[in-house]
Structures are given as C-alpha cells and as structure tokens.
C-alpha positions as CSV (number, residue, x, y, z in Angstrom):
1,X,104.6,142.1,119.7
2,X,108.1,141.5,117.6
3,X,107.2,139.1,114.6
4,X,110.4,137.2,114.0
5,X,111.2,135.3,110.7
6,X,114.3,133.1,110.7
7,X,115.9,132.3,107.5
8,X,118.8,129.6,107.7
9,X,121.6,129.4,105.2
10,X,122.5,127.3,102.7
11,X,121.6,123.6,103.0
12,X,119.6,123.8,106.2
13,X,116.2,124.4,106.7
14,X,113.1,125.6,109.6
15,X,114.4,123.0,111.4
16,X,117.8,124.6,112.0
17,X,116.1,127.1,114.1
18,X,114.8,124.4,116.7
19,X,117.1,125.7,120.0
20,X,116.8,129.3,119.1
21,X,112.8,129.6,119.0
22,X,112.1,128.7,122.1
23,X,114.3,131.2,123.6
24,X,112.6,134.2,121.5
25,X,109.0,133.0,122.3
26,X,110.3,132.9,126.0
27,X,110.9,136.6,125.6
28,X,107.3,137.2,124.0
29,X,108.0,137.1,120.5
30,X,106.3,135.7,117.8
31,X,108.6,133.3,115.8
32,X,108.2,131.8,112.5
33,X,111.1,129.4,111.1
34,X,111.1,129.3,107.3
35,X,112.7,126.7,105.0
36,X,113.2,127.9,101.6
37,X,112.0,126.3,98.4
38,X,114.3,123.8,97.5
39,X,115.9,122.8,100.7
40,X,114.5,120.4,103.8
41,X,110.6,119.6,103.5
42,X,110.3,121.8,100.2
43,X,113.5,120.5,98.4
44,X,111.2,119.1,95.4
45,X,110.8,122.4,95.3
46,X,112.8,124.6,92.0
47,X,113.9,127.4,93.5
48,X,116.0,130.4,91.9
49,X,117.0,133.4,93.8
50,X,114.0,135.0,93.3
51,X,112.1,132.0,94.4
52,X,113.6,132.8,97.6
53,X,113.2,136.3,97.8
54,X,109.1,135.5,97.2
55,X,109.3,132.9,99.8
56,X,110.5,135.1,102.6
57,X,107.8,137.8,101.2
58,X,105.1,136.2,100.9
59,X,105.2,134.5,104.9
60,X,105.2,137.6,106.0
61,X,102.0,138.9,104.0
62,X,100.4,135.8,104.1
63,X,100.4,135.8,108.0
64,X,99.7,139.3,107.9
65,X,102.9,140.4,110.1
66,X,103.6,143.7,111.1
67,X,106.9,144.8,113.6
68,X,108.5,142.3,111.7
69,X,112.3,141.6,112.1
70,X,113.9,139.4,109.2
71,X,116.7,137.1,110.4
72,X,119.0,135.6,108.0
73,X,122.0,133.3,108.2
74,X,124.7,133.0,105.9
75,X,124.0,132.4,102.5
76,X,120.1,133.7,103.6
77,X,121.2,137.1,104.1
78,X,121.1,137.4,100.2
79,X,117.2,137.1,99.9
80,X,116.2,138.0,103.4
81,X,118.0,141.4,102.1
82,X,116.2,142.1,99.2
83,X,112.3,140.5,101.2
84,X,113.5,143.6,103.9
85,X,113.0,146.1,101.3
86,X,109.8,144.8,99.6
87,X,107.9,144.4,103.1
88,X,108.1,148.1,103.4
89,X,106.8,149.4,106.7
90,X,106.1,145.9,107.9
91,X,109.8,145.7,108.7
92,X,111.4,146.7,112.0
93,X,114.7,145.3,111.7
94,X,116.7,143.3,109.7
95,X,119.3,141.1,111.3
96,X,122.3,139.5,109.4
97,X,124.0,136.5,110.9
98,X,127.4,135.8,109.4
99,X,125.6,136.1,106.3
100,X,126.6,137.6,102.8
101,X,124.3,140.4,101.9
102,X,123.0,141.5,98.5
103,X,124.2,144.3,95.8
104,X,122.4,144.8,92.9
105,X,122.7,142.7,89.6
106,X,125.4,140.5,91.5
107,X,124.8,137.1,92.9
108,X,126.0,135.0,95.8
109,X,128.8,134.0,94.2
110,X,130.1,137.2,92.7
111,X,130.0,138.1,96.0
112,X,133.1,136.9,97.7
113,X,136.0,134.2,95.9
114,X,133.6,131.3,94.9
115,X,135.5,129.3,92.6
116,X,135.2,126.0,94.8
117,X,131.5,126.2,94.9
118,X,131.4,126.8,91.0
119,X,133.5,123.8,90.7
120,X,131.5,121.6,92.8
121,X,128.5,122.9,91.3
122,X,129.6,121.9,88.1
123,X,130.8,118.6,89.8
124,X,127.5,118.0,91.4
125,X,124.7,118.2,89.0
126,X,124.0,121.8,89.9
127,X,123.1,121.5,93.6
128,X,126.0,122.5,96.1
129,X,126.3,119.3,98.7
130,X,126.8,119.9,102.3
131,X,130.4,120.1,103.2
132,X,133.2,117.6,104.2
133,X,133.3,116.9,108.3
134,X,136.5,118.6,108.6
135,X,135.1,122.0,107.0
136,X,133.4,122.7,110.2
137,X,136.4,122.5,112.1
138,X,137.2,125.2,114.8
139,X,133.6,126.7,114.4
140,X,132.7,125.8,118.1
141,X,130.6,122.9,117.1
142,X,130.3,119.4,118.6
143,X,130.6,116.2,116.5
144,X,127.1,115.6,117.0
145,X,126.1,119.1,115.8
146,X,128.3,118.6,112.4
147,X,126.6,115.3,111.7
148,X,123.1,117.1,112.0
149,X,124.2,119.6,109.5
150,X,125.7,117.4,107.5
151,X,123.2,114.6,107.1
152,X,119.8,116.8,107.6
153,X,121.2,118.8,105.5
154,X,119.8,119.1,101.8
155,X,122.2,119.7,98.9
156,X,121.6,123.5,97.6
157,X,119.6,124.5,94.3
158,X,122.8,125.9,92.1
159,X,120.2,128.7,90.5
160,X,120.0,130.7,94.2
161,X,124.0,131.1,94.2
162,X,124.7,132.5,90.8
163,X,121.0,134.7,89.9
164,X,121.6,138.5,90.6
165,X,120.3,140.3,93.5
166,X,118.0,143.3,92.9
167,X,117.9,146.5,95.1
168,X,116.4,149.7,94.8
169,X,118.4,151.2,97.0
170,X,121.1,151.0,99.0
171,X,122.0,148.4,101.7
172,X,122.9,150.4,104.6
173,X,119.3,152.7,104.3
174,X,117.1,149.5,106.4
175,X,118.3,149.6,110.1
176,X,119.9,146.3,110.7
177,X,122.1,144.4,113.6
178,X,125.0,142.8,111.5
179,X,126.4,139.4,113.7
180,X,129.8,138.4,113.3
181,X,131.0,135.3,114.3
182,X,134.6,136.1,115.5
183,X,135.5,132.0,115.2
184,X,134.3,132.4,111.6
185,X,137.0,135.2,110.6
186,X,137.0,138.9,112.0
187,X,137.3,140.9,108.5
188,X,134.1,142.0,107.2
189,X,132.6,141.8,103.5
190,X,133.4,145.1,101.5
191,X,129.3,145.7,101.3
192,X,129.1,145.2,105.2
193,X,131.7,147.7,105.9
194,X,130.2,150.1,103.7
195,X,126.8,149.6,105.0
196,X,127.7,150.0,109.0
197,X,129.2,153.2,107.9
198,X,125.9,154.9,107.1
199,X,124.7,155.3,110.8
200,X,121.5,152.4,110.7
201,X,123.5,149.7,110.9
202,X,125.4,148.3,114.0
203,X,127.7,145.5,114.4
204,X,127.9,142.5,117.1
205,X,130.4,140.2,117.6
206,X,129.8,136.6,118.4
207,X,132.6,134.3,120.2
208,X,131.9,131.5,118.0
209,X,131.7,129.7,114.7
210,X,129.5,130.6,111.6
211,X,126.6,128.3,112.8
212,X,125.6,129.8,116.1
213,X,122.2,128.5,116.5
214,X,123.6,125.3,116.9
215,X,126.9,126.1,118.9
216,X,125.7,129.1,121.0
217,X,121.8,129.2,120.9
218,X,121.7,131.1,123.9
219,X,123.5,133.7,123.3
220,X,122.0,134.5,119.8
221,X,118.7,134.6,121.5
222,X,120.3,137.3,123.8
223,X,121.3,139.3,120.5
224,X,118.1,138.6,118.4
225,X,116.1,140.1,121.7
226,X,118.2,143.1,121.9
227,X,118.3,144.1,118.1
228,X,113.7,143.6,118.8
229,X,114.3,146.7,121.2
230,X,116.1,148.6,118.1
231,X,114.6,151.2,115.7
C-alpha cells in the first residue's frame, strides 16, 4: 500500500486536502493530511523552518510508514524537500505541486523575487496574511473557493519563509513528479529546471491555477495515483 502525506502551502492547513483524500483512498491509498505547526489547528504553534521540516518527519516515523510518497504544495515543497531526504528508504516518491523547492543555506524567500512578502512581513507583525480577493484571480477558482482560502486561512509564521533550507545533496537525486499549474505561469524555477534535467524527475502539467485541490481535485487525484505507480 502507497502511504501518502499531503503537505499544503502557505496559510492553509489538513483541511485543504478535504476533496483530494477521498479520491486517493478510493484508489487504495493510505492518506494522511498534515497541518504544519503554526498554521490551522496548530497555529499557537512557533514554528521555524525547521519546525516544519520535523513535522513532516516525524508523521511519517511516528505512524511507522513505509512506500511513502511526500506531497507538497507551494510554499510546502520547501520542507516536504528536505523531510524526503531524511526518511531515507521510507520514501517512494516525492511529488511537488506548484511548489518552490529547497537549495541549501537559502530560504523561501531567497528563492524567487520576495520583496512584497518581506514588506508585508515587516507590515504584519511577522506573520504573512492570506492574500487580497483579487490575487486569486484567473487561477480557475470559484468565489466561494477564494473565500475558503482566504478566511480559513491562517496568517503564516514569518520564521518558515526566511530560515535556510539544508540538503545533503542534490535536489534532482530523490525521484519526484514536479506539477505545474499552467494557469499559474508556464516558466519553471531555476532549481526545477535543473533538477528535471538529471533523469528522476518528470514534469506534469496541470490546466489550472496554483490551488488545484480546490479548483481541479479530480484531476490531481489522477496525477497523485499515477506518480504512486512510479519508481
């Protein structure tokens, strides 16, 4: 049996994961949906990325998986990165959904132009707040779906985005099924590119906006079940 844990990005927690479980356990997988310290049910949790990384490591040894295929979304694909590599030969696959993915000694925001989140950061108190209603424009979500992300939605611990990633070696080494959502923007990251060049890694892409388990469920249950069948 496939032993799936689903890590959401930033803001969101298990909960996010609510159409897209049933589908996988449908298929005779084992699914477990993991909020993060700091977010949803654990938000009076502190959380650094670290924090994260041992979250996502220690469900897995605590539950004893094995066959295990590591899911994360977004800003998830940070820590769910790093957990792949410390869960050894527990892991099967790694599966990154429109996510950023970790280098070592840099951080979520060194990743990519961040300035706006450092700003609002700043502005905020240290937590990133979920985003404006018109941000999720032309993602392929309904109004009812932005108002669930946007009001179930916890504001993000600041210490996740800007504490460096540690690897000890490199990305593209773990086989892995890399998701892009077209709706989202077609240009990969630099460190994805890289990464699908090395032969373990291949890449899907997903007619639809960055939050596909809310505006496709369906058919990420489709990919999640085919990358289970992949070494």
């Amino acid at each position: 049996m496939t032993h799936f844990v689903l890590v959401a990005g930033a803001w969101l927690g298990a909960w996010a994961w609510d159409e897209v479980a049933p589908g996988l356990r449908a298929a005779g997988h084992d699914v477990h949906a993991l909020t993060l310290s700091g977010l949803a049910e654990r938000k009076d949790v502190p959380a650094g990325q670290e924090t994260h990384v041992r979250d996502i490591v220690q469900e897995v040894e605590r539950l004893d998986l094995r066959d295990v295929v590591l899911v994360g979304h977004s800003y998830s694909g940070v820590p769910v990165g790093q957990a792949a590599e410390r869960i050894g030969d527990r892991l099967r696959r790694v599966v990154y959904v429109d996510s950023n993915v970790p280098a070592d000694g840099v951080s979520f925001l060194d990743g990519f132009d961040s300035d706006h989140i450092r700003r609002s950061l700043t502005e905020h108190g240290g937590v990133w707040p979920t985003l404006p209603a018109a941000a999720y424009a032309g993602q392929g979500l309904t109004d009812e779906q932005i108002d669930r992300i946007r009001t179930d939605g916890t504001p993000h611990p600041g210490a996740t985005l800007d504490e460096p990633a540690a690897l000890k070696r490199p990305l593209g080494d773990l086989p892995a099924t890399y998701i892009k959502c077209v709706l989202n923007g077609t240009t990969l990251l630099p460190a994805v590119a890289e990464a699908l060049e090395g032969g373990r890694w291949e890449l899907v892409e997903l007619n639809t906006g960055h939050w596909p388990m809310f505006s496709t469920p369906t058919d990420l249950v489709r990919i999640l079940n085919e990358a289970a069948t992949r070494r």
